[in-house]
Structure formats: C-alpha cells, structure tokens
C-alpha positions in Angstrom: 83.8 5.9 132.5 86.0 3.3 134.5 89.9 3.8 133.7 92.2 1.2 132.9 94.7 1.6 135.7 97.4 -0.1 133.8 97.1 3.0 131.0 97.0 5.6 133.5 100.5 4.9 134.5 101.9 4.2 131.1 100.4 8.1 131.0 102.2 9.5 134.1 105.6 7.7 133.2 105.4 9.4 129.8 105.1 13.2 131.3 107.3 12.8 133.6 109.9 11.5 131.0 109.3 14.3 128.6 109.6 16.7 131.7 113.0 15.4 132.6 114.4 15.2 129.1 113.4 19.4 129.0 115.2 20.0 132.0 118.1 18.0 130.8 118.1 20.1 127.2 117.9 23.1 129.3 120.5 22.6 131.6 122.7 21.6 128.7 122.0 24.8 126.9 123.0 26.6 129.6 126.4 25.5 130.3 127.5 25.9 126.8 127.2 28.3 123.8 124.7 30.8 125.1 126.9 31.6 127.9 126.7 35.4 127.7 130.3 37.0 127.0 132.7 37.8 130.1 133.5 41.1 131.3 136.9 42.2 130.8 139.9 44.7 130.7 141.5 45.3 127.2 144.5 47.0 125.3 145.9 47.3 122.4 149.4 46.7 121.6 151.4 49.5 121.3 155.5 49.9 119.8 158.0 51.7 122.4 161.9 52.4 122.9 163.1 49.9 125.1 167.0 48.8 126.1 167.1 45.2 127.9 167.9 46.2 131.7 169.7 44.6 134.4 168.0 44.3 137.5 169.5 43.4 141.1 169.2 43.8 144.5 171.8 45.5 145.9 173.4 46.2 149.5 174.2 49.8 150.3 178.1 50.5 151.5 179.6 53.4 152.7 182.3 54.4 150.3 184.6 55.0 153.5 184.0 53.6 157.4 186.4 54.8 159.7 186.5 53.8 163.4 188.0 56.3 165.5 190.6 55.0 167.9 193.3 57.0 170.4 196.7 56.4 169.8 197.4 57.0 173.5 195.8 55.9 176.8 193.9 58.9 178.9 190.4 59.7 180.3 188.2 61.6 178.2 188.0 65.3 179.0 185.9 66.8 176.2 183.4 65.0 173.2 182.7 67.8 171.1 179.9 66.1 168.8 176.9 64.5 169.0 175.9 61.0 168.2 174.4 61.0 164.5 176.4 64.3 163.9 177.8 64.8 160.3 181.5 66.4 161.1 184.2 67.1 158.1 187.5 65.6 157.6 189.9 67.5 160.4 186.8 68.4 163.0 187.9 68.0 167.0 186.4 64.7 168.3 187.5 64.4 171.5 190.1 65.7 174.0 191.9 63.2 176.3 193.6 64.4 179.9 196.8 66.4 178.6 198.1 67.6 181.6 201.2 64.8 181.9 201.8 65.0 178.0 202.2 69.5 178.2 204.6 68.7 181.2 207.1 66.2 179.1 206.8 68.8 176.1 208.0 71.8 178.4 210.4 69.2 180.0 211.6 68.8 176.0 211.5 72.0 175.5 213.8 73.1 178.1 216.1 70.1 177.8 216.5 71.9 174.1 216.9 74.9 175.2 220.1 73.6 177.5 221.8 71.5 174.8 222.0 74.9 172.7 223.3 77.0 175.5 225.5 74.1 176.2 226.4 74.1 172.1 226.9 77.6 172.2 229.5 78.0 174.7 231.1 74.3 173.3 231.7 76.7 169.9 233.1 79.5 172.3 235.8 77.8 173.5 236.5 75.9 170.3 236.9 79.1 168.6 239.2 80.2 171.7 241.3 77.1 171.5 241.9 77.5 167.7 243.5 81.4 168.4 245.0 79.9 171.4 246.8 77.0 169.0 248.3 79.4 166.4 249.9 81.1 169.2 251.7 78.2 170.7 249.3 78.3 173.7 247.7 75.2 173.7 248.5 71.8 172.1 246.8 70.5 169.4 245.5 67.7 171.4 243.3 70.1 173.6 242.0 71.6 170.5 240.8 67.9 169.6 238.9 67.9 172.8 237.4 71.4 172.4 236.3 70.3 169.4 234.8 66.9 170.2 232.9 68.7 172.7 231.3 71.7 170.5 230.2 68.3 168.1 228.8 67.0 170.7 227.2 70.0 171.7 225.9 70.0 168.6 224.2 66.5 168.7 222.7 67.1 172.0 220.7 70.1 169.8 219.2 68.0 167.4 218.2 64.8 170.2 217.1 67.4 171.9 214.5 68.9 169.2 213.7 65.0 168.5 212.0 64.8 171.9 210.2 67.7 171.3 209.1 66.8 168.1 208.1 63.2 169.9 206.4 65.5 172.8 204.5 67.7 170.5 203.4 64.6 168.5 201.9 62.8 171.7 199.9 65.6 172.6 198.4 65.7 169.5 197.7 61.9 170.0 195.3 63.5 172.6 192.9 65.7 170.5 191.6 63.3 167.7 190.3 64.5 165.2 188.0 62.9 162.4 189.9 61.9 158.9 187.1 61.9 156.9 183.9 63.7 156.2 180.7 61.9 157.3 178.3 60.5 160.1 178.7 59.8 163.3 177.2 56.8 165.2 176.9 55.8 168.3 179.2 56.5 171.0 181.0 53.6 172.5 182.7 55.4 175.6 181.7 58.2 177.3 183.1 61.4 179.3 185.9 60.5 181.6 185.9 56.9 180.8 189.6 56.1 180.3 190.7 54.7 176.7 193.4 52.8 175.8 194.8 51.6 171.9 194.1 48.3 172.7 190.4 48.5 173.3 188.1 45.7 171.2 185.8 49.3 170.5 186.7 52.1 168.6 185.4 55.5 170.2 183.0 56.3 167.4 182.6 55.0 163.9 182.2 57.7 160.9 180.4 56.3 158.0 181.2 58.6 154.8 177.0 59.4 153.3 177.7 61.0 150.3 179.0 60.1 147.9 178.2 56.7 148.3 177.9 53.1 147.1 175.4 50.2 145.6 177.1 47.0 145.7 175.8 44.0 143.4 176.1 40.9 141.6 176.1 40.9 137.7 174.7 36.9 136.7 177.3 35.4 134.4 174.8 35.9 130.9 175.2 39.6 131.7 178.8 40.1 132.5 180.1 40.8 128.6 176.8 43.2 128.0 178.1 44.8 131.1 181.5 45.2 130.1 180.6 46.5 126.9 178.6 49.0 128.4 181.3 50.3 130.5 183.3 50.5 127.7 181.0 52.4 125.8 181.0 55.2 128.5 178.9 56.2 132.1 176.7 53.5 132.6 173.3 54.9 134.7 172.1 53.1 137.7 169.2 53.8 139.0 168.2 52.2 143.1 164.9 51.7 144.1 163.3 51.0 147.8 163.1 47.1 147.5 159.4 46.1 146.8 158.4 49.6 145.8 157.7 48.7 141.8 159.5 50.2 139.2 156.2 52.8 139.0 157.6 54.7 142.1 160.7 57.5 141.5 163.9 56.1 142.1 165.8 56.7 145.3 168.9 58.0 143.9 170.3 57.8 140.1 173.9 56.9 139.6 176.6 55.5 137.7 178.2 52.1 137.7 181.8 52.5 139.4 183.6 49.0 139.5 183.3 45.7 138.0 185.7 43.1 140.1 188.4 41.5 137.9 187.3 37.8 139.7 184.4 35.7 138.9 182.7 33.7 141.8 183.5 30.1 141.1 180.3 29.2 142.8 177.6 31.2 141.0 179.9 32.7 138.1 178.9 36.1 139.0 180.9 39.2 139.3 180.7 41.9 142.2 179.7 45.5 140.4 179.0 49.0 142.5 177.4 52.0 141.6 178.3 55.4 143.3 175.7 57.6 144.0 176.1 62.0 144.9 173.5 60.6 147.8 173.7 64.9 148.7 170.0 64.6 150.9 171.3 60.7 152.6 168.5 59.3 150.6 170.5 55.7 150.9 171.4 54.6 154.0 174.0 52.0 154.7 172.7 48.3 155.3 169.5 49.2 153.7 168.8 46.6 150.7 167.5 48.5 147.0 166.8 47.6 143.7 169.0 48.8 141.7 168.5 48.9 137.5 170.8 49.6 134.9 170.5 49.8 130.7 172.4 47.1 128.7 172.2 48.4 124.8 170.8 50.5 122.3 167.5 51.4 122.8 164.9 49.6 119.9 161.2 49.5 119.2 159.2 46.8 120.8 155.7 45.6 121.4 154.5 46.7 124.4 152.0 45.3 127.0 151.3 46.1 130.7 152.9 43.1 132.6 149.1 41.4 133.6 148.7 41.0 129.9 151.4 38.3 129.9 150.3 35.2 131.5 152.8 32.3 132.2 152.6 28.7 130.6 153.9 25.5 131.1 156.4 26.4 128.3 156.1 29.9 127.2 154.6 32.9 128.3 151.4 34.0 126.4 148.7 36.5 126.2 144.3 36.3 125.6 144.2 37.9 122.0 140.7 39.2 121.3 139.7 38.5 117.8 137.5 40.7 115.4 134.4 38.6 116.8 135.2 39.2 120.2 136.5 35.5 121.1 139.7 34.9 122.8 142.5 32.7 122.5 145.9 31.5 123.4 149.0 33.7 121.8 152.8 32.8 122.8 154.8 35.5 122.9 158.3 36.2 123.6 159.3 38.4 126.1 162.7 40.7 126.0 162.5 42.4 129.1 160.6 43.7 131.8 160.5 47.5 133.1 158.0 50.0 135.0 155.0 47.4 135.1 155.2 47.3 131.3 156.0 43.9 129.3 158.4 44.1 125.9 157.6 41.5 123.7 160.4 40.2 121.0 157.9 38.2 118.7 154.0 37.2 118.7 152.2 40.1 118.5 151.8 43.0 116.0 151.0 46.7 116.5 147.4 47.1 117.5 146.3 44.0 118.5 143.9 44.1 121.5 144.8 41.4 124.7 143.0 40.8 127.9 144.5 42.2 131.2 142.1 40.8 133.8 139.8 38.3 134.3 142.6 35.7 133.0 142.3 33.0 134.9 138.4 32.0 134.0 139.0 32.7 130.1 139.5 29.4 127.6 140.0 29.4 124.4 136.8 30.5 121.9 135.5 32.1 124.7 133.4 35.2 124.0 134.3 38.7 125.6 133.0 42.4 125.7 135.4 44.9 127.0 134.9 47.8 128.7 135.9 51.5 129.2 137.1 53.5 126.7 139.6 52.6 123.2 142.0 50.8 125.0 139.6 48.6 127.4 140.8 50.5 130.7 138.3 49.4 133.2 136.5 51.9 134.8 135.4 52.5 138.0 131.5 51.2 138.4 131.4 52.2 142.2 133.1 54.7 144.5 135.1 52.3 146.4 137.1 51.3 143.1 139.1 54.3 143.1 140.4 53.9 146.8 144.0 53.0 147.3 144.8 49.3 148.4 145.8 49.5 151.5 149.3 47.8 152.8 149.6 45.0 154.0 
C-alpha cells in the first residue's frame, strides 16, 4: 500500500518529540531529589572545661646581654673560651699583655715602701726633737718642722698605697672576666689583635639562656582580663614553635613577669613578658613563638573540632545533621579557640551531630550518610590515608 508522505513525517516528528521530552524528564530527575546522599565526616557535640586564652606571637629576649669590653688598651695574650661556650658569672675571658701594668705596680709598690721608711724615721726624729725641747736643747720652732715633716711623711704613705691601689686595679683591667652567667657568641677580635675602650665592637657578647624571656603585645580588649589575672596570682604562659598548632607540646611553660605601665598610643596595646627556667636552651633569642596564656575561670562549653565551624558573611556556623540525615545552616557563637578544638558560647546543645568535611559542596536540605564509627570519624578506605602529609 502507497504511503502518504505527508503522514509519515507528521509520524517521525512525533517520536522524536516524545524521545526528547524523556531525555529532558530524565535529566531533570537526575539533578534534583534522587541525588543519592553525600559522603561525610561527623561528630557529636560534646561539653568541656574551657578558660578564654590569649594568644600572641612573641619575640624571644635574653633576660641579660652583655657585651664584653676592656677597660684598657693591650694585645690579646690568652682567650680562654670558645665561641658558643656557656661560661658563669666571674669566669677568665681573656688576658691582655701585662708586662708594662706589673712593672708600674712594683714601681707603686716600692714607691710605698720608701714613703714608710721615709715616715718612719720623720717619727724618729720628731720623737727626738720633743725630748730634746724639754731639755732646753732645741727651740720650739725646730720641733714645728720635725713635726711638719713626720705629717708629711705620713701623707706620702697613704698617696703612696693610692697608686698601688690604682696599679693593682689596672692590671686587673687586663684579665676580664665575664659578669654574668650565659652564652658566648662570636668572637669579634682575635689572639694578639690589639684592643682598645673605644672600639665600635665589644670582644664578645654573653647572652644570659636561662632563665629567659617572651616578650609580647596584650590588644587593648585584653589588657583589664590581664591585669586581673595577675592580680589573682602566677599567670602560666605557655610558647609554642610558630606555625606548629596548638596539637604539638609546648616549647617551654612559663609565667607572665611584666605588664608595662604605658599603653601604645598607636595600637592601644601594652608590652607583657613571660620568663621561662629555659634549663635545656629550648628558646633561643630572636626566634619568634606562640605564646598562650589563660584569662578566667575555667567553664563548660560546647565543644567542636575547629573544621566543624565554617565562616559566614556574618557569623560563624556549622552543617547540623538532622534525625533524617539532611543538613542545614546553624550560627553559632564562638568563645574561643584552643588545641584545634572550637568552644562554642550559644547555638548548639550537647549531642548534636555537625559535619566536619565535605563543607564546601553541602546546601541546605541536603541529604548525608556519615561514616566510621559513633562520632562519624572517617576512616581510612585505602592504605595511603594513614600516611603523614608531607611539609611543604
């Protein structure tokens, strides 16, 4: 039988628009409810003691740096350390060329041992003249000058024992000696260069290692909490390696020492230090840390690991799962921030379960399944996901 050509088009148009209209539904379907639930991380709020903390960075100072200088000009003879030694307060440094400063004390020395042979037979003849004066002898006016000269007999003693008391003191000048206890760096002159006081570098420098300071600012919101603190009694201070994460041990655990008296016009902060034992040199000056301190009593708070809490555009907020496994936006308040873990003020309760990965492709309604164990810790599906990160 012939066929209209007219109706066998009118046919083909009609399949192909009931294929398309298929795909269409299909593709629809697809991109919205029956997406299958995401993957992720979970946990459950928890309650834990936490104090609000005041973290800083902080530059480490030596409590004491002394640079060695001679009080007198001479060639080095004798450096009796080494550089990066640690020498206690009264150790032999150097020695400097004596031999002209022992000649001026032995020329002191016998000067002083003239002016008292010299006194001695001044008081001789005074005592001579006085018998001599009873008697009719003498007149009293040569008794005046007998006694004039045993006075000044007597003077010439004690000038005498002043220029060996200046004698004995330069040769000192000569062996110098460290004043404090600490470490040596690097040597600026070396054997038999000659010194002088006026030279721009010191011999040595001695950097005192233990104990030693933190120095930092306190902003001006925590200055009264800081105070108050103080007040209260020893404030702890802990310092960190910059960077490390508040995971990692602390360097070194102190107390805080000084709050300045003066607040900086410019920023309104206030200089603080800590002092640290520092007994195995586990802070080195110049080196930058973190240092962290408590600010009040202790409280109960909501507590999250820090990926739970997400930043907005005006507060922070977390992905609370709900009974039905769908997500959705919670703003929370956040007191403080310690050890990768988040304490919340307000917006969640006790046992509450938020997402801790897969944030950034989550909206709201969204369906999730969590995996590993109670809490939704994620668990390792491959060898390679318990291998270290490696640093960058």
């Amino acid at each position: 039988m012939k066929r209209h050509p007219i109706l066998v088009a009118g046919l083909m148009a009609l399949m192909l628009a009931a294929c398309g209209s298929d795909d269409a539904a299909g593709a629809k379907g697809g991109r919205g409810g029956d997406r299958p639930p995401s993957l992720v991380s979970a946990v459950s709020a928890t309650s834990q003691e936490f104090a609000p903390r005041l973290v800083a960075l902080g530059t480490v100072a030596p409590l004491q740096t002394v640079d060695i200088r001679t009080r007198a000009e001479g060639e080095i003879t004798a450096i009796l350390f080494n550089e990066g030694d640690n020498v206690r307060a009264g150790q032999l440094l150097f020695r400097l060329d004596d031999r002209q400063a022992q000649a001026q004390l032995e020329s002191a020395r016998a000067q002083l041992a003239t002016a008292r042979a010299n006194s001695a037979q001044a008081a001789s003849e005074l005592k001579r003249a006085e018998a001599l004066v009873d008697k009719g002898f003498i007149t009293g006016s040569v008794l005046d000058q007998r006694r004039a000269l045993s006075q000044g007999a007597q003077a010439s003693i004690s000038s005498a024992q002043a220029a060996v008391r200046n004698a004995e003191a330069a040769l000192t000048f000569l062996n110098i000696r460290a004043p404090v206890s600490g470490r040596t760096g690097e040597l600026n002159f070396r054997l038999g260069a000659n010194v002088r006081p006026a030279d721009l570098l010191p011999l040595v420098t001695i950097n005192q290692l233990s104990p030693i300071s933190v120095r930092f600012l306190v902003p001006p919101q925590d200055i009264a909490q800081v105070r108050a603190a103080m007040m209260a009694g020893p404030v702890p201070v802990d310092a960190r390696v910059q960077g490390a994460g508040g995971l990692q041990p602390p360097l070194a655990r102190g107390v805080l020492a000084f709050l300045d008296n003066n607040v900086d016009p410019g920023n309104g902060s206030v200089i603080a230090k800590a002092e640290f034992r520092n007994p195995d040199a586990a802070l080195w000056p110049g080196a930058i840390v973190n240092v962290a301190m408590p600010m009040g009593t202790p409280s109960a708070q909501i507590a999250l690991p820090e990926s739970a809490v997400q930043t907005g555009q005006d507060k922070p907020f977390v992905w609370l799962i709900a009974a039905d496994g769908s997500v959705s936006m919670r703003n929370v308040a956040v007191k403080g921030r310690a050890d990768g873990t988040a304490y919340l003020a307000s917006g969640l309760q006790q046992g509450e379960r938020v997402v801790t990965d897969a944030l950034a492709r989550l909206k709201a309604g969204d369906k999730v399944r969590t995996r590993g164990g109670p809490d939704g810790a994620a668990q390792p599906r491959t060898a390679a996901a318990d291998r270290p990160a490696v640093a960058g």
